[in-house]
C-alpha positions in Angstrom: 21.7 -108.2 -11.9 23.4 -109.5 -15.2 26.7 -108.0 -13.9 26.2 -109.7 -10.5 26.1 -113.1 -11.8 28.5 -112.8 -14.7 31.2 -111.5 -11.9 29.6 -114.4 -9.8 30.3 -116.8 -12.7 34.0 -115.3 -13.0 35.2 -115.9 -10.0 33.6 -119.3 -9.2 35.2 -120.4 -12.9 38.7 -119.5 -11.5 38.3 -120.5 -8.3 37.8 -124.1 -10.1 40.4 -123.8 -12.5 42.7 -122.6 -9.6 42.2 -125.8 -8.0 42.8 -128.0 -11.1 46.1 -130.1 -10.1 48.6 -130.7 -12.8 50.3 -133.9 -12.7 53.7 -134.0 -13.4 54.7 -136.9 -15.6 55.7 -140.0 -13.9 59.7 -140.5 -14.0 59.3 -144.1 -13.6 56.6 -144.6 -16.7 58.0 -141.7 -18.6 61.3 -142.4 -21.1 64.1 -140.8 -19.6 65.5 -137.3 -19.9 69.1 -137.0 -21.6 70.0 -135.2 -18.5 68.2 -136.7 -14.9 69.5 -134.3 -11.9 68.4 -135.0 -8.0 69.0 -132.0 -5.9 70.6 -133.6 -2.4 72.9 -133.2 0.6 74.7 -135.4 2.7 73.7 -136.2 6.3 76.7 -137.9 7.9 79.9 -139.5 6.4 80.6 -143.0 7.3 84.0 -144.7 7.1 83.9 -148.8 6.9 86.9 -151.0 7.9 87.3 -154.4 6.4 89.8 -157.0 7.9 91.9 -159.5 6.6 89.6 -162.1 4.6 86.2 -160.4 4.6 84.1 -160.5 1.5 84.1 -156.3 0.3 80.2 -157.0 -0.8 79.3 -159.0 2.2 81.0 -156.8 4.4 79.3 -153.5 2.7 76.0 -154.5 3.4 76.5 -155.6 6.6 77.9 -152.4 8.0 75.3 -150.2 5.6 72.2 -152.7 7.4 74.1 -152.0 11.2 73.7 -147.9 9.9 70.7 -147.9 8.6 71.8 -146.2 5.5 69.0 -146.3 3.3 70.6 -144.0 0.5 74.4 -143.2 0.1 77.1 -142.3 -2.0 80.3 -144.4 -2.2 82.9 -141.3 -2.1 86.3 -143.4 -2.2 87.9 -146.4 -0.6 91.1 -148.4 -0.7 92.8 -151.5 0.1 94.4 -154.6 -1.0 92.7 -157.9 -2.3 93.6 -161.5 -2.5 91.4 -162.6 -4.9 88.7 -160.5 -6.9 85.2 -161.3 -8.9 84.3 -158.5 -11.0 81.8 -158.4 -14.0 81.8 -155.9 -17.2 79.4 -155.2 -19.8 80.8 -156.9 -22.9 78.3 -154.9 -25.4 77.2 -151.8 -26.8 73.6 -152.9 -27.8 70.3 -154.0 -25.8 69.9 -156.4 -23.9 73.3 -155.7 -21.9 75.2 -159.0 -21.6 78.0 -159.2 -19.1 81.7 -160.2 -18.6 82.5 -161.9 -15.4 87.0 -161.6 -14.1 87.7 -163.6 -11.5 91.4 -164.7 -10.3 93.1 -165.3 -6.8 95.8 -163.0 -7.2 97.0 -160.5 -5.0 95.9 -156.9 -5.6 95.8 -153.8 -4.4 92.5 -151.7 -4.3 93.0 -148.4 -5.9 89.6 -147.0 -5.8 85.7 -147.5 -5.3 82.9 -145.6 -5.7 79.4 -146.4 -6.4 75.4 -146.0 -4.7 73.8 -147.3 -2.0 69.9 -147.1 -3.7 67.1 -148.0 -1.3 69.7 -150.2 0.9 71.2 -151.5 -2.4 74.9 -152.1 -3.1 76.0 -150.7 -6.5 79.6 -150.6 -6.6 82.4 -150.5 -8.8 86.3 -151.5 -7.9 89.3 -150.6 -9.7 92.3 -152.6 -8.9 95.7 -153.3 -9.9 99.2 -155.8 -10.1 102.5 -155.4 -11.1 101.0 -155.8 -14.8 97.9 -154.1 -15.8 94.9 -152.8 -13.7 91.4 -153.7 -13.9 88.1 -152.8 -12.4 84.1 -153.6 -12.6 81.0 -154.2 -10.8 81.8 -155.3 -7.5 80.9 -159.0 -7.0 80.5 -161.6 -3.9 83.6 -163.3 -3.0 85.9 -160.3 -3.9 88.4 -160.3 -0.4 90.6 -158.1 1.5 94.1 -158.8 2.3 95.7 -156.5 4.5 92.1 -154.3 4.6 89.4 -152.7 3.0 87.9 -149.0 3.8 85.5 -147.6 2.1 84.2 -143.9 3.1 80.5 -143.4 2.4 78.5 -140.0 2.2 75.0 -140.9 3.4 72.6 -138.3 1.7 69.3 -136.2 3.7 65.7 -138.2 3.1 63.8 -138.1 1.3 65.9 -139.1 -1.6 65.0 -141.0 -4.2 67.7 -143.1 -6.5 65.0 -145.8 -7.5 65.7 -145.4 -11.3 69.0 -143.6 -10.9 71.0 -147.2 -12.2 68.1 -148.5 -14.1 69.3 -149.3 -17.7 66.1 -149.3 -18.9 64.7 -146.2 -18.2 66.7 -144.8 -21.7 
């Protein structure tokens, strides 16, 4: 009889502990890992076309809302501008404080890349004149001249970017 119940007791003890769930830690409460990785794929590619005046950051969420892209990285695009408004970050030290470049000169776009987070625009420009190039965050009123493309790889759902661009989670 003993034996019954102690095996009894054995089994119903780790049949308990067997359905004990372990919670992970929370990525958005928990500090950040030195190295964050998010194992993906891409869905579809998307190719965007800009004319002649339209704003790049206007014109990017208008053709990512008529897509439904939800998440999405920016893989390339190319261009000319005639005027750009860019900011930097013009620190090395908490809280970030920013350096806004804005000028109606005539540019061309050498590269883009960037996210699309949760239907959210984070991208950053490189451009260049006959002088020196520059680049930054890309920033309403930024136009195209002759055009604008930029080439998007949606990525497979669920996905989740919420804290991927978060300078706080350090």
């Amino acid at each position: 009889m003993k034996t019954t119940i102690s095996l009894t007791a054995v089994i119903l003890l780790a049949g308990i502990l067997s359905c004990t769930t372990r919670t992970a830690p929370d990525p958005y409460t928990s500090p950040a890992p030195a190295v964050h990785t998010i194992d993906t794929s891409f869905s579809r590619i998307v190719i965007i076309r800009l004319k002649y005046g339209t704003d790049l950051l206007a014109g990017l969420r208008q053709a990512i809302e008529k897509e439904k892209i939800k998440n999405a990285v920016i893989l390339s695009g190319m261009g000319s501008l005639t005027q750009y408004n860019v900011h930097t970050v013009a620190n090395k030290t908490f809280p970030v404080e920013g350096l806004s470049m804005t000028d109606d000169t005539p540019e061309d776009l050498l590269a883009v890349n960037g996210y699309v987070i949760d239907g959210r625009v984070h991208c950053h420009i490189t451009f260049t004149d006959e002088k020196r190039a520059l680049g930054g965050h890309l920033d309403p009123n930024t136009k195209a001249f002759t055009f604008a493309i930029f080439t998007l790889g949606v990525l497979d759902e669920p996905v989740d970017l919420k804290r991927i661009d978060d300078y706080t989670w350090h």
